[in-house]
N, C-alpha and C positions, 0 to 999 in steps of 0.2 A: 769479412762477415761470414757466419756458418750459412751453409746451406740448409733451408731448413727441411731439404727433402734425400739428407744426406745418411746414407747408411749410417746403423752402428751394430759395432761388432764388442765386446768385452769378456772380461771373467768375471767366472762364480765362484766364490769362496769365502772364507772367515778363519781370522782376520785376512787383509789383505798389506801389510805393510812394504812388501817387497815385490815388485811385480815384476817377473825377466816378460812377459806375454805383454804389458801395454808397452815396455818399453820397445819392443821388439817390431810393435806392429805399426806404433807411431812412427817408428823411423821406415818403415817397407812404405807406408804409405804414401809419408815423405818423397823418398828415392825415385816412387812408382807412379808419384801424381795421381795417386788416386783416392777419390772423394767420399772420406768413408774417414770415423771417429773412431775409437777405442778407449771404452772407459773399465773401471775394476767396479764390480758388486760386491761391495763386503758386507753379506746378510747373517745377521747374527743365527737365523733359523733360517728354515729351509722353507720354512711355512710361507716363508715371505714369499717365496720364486712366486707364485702363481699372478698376483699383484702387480711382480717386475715383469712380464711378459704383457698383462694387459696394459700395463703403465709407459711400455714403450714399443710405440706399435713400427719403429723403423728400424729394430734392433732383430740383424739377421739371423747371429751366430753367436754363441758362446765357447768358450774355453770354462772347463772346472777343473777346480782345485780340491784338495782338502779344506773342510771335513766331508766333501759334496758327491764325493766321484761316487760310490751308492745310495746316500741317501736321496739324488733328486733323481731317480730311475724310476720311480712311483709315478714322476710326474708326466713321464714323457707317454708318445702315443706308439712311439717303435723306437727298434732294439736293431744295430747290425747284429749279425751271427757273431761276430769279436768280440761287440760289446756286452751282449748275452752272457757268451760263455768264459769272459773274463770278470763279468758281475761285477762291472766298471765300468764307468760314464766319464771322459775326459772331454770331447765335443758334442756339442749340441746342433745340429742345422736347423734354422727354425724359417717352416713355410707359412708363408698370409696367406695364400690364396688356392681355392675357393676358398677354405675358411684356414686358422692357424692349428699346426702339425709342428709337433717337434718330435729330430729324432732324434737319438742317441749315438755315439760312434766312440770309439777310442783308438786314437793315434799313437799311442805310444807301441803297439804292435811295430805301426808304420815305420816310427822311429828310428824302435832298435833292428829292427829286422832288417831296413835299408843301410842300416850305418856299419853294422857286423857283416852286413852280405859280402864283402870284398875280400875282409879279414880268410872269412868261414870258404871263401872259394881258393885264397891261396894255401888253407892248411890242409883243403881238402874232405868238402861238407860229408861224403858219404861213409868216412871213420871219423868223424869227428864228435867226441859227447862233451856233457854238460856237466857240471857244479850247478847249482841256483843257490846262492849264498840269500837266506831271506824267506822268510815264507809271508810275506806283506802284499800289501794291493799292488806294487810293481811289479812283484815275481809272477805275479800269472799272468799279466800284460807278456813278461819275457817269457816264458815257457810254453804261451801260445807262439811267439812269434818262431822261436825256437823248434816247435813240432813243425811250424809250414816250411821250414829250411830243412827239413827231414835229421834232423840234430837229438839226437835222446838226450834225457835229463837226469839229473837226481837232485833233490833237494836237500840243505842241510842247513839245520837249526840248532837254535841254543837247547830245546826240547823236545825226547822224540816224541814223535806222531806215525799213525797210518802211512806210507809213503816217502818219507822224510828218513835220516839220519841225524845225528850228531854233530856238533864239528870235532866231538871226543875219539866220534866212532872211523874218520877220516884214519886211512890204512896208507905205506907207500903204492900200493895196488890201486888203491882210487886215484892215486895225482899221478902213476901212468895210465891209466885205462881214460880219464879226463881229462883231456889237454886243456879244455877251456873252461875259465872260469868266470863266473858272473856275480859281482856286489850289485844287490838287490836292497842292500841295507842303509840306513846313514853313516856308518861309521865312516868316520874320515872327514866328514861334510864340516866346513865353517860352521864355527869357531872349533870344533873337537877336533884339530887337523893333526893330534897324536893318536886317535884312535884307529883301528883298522882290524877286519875280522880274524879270529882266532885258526889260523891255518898254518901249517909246515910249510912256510916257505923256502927253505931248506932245499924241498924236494921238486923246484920248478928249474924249472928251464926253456933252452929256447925252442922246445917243442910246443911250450906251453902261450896261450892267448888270456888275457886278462883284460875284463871289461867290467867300468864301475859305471854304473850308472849318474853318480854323482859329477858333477861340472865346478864345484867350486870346494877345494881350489883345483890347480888343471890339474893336476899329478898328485894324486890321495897318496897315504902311507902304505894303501895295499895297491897300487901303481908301483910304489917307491921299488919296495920290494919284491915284485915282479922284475921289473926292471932290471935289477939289482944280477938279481940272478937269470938275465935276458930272455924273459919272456916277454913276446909282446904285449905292448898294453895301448888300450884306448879309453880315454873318459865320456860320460855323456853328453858333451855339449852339443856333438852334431846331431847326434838325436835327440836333443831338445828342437833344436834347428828345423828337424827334419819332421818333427811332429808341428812345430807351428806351421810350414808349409802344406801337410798334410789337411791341418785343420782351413787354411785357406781355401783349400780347392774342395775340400766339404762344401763349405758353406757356399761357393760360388761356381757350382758341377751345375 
């Protein structure tokens, strides 16, 4: 029988059909013995949150998803400085007491920036630059985590912008002057698992570090061909990993 003075902890999002976050936390808790639920909110609007917080008063933390990581930033009462300046909302900590406070946080900083750190210190973080393959809600999660590794960037899209490049405008000059490269994109991601960004792979090698954000499946087609031509590569899964544990010690600092 449930405890009925038993935390809970879930996500926020719409739809919700595929959860890696409940499956992840049911089994930690599992493993961990510890007394505490994990459910998915799949809220058609956002309008709803406000309702789900009075509606469930032993509900500590949240995980969000799409379509949520800006839109429920209205709601909250604070902001980390990451999550601020990434204008993205992935954790929620939420306080009852004296009265309820929610903040805002985003671990995917955490993430990637711990799962690349070992990468970025064997190749040598202080000549080390960037690619940002993506100009979406992940790349600036990466390109902050990237500035606090002291790492420069550049970014490249399908259309220029202010700041930004081409992947047209990609020179052999960019793929030596940028050893590392980051998909910030879907491509590659299940079911599309022939797609993969438009780059000269040609001109990699094993100078070169390749990091997809994507985890499924383990080795994308812009892995492949990294690989291929022996550049290092890593996929997202640990920093999936590593943002769920992030988000654990949020909610229970």
């Amino acid at each position: 029988m449930k405890n009925p003075e038993m935390k809970k902890f879930g996500l926020l999002g719409f739809p919700l059909s595929h959860s890696f976050s409940k499956g992840y936390f049911m089994e930690k808790f599992r493993k961990e013995s510890i007394d505490a639920v994990y459910e998915n909110f799949a809220l058609p609007s956002i309008t709803e949150f406000p309702a789900l917080i009075l509606s469930a008063p032993l509900l500590a933390g949240l995980n969000v998803t799409i379509p949520y990581k800006q839109a429920v930033m209205p709601y909250l009462d604070a902001l980390t400085p990451e999550a601020e300046a990434i204008g993205a909302v992935n954790v929620i900590r939420i306080e009852r007491l004296p009265e309820t406070r929610l903040i805002g946080y985003n671990s995917d900083v955490i993430g990637f920036r711990e799962s690349i750190r070992p990468l970025v210190s064997a190749l040598g973080a202080g000549s080390l630059k960037a690619l940002v393959l993506g100009t979406g809600g992940a790349s600036k999660a990466i390109l902050y985590a990237l500035k606090q590794l002291g790492i420069e960037t550049l970014l490249v899209s399908r259309k220029p912008a202010p700041g930004q490049i081409t992947y047209d405008d990609l020179t052999a000059a960019h793929y030596k002057e940028f050893r590392m490269i980051v998909n910030t994109t879907p491509l590659g991601m299940s079911p599309n698992v022939d797609t993969c960004p438009p780059i000269d792979y040609a001109q990699l090698g094993s100078e070169h570090l390749l990091f997809d954000v994507v985890y499924n499946p383990d080795t994308t087609l812009f892995l492949q061909k990294g690989e291929t031509q022996g550049a290092r590569i890593k996929n997202g899964l640990e920093m999936l990993h590593l943002q769920a544990e992030a988000a654990w010690d949020i909610w229970n600092s």
